[in-house]
C-alpha positions in Angstrom: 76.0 95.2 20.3 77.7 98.5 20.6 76.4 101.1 23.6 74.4 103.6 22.5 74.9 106.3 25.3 77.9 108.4 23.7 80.6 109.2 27.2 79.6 112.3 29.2 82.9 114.4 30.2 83.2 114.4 34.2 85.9 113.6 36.6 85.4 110.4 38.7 84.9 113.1 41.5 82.1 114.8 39.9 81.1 111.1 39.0 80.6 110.2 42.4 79.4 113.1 44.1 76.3 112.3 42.2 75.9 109.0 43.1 71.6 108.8 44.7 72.6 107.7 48.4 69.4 105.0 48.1 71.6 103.4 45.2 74.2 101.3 44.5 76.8 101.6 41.8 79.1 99.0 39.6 82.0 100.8 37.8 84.0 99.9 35.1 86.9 101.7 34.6 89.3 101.7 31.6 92.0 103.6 30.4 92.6 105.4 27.0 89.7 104.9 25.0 90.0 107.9 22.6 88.4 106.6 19.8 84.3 106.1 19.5 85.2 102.3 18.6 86.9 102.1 21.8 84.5 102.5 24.2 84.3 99.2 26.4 84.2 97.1 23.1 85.8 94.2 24.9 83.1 93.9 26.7 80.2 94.4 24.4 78.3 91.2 26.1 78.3 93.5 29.4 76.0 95.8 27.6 73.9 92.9 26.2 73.3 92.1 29.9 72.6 95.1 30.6 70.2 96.4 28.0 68.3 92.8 28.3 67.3 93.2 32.1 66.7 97.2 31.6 69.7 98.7 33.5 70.4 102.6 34.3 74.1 102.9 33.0 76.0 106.0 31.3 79.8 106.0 29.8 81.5 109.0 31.4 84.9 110.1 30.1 87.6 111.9 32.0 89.6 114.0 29.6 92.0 114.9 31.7 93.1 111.9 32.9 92.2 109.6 29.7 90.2 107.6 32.0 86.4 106.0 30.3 84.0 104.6 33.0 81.0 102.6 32.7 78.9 103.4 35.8 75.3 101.2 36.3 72.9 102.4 38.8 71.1 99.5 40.7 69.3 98.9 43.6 71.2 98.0 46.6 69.9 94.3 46.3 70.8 93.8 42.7 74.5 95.4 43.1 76.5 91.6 43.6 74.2 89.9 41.1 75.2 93.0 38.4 79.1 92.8 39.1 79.2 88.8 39.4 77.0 88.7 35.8 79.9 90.9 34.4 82.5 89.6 35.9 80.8 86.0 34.6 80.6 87.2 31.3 84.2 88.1 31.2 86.3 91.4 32.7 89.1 91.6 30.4 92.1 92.1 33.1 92.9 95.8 31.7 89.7 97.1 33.2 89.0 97.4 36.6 85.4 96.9 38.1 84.1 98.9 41.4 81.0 98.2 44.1 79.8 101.3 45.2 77.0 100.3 47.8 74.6 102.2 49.8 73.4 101.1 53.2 70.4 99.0 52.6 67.4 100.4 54.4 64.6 98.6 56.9 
């Protein structure tokens, strides 16, 4: 299954400085990826996952760095059970995977 969200160009910076403060984050980060048939396609499972149980993601691309990066938005509850699915699933050691978790309310 091939994503279906082309990469948006943005700097990880940019990247974050969006990131909704009641939400948590997973990242994937990998670099290169130039080419369309590139993007994450050693971990085309992770997007079955993802598409199955109705995920927020989007592939961003910084240029200048050559850097692609898979970011899911979550709730802060579902943040672990996201990364330890994908990491599960199999993280391919040339790709490095992030938690970016907001403080969980009362």
């Amino acid at each position: 299954m091939e994503p279906d969200n082309k990469p948006i160009s943005s700097s990880f910076e940019e990247i974050k400085r969006r990131f909704e403060p009641d939400f948590s984050y997973v990242v994937i980060e990998k670099a290169g990826g130039n080419h369309e048939s590139e993007y994450f396609s050693e971990i085309l499972n992770v997007f079955t996952i993802l598409k199955k149980e109705d995920h927020v993601w989007q592939i961003y691309r910084d240029e200048e760095k050559r850097i692609l990066f898979l970011v899911i938005k979550t709730k802060t509850n579902q943040a672990e059970i996201i990364m330890e699915k994908i990491l599960e699933a199999g993280l391919p050691k040339e790709l490095n995977c992030y938690l970016y978790r907001s403080d969980e309310k009362d």
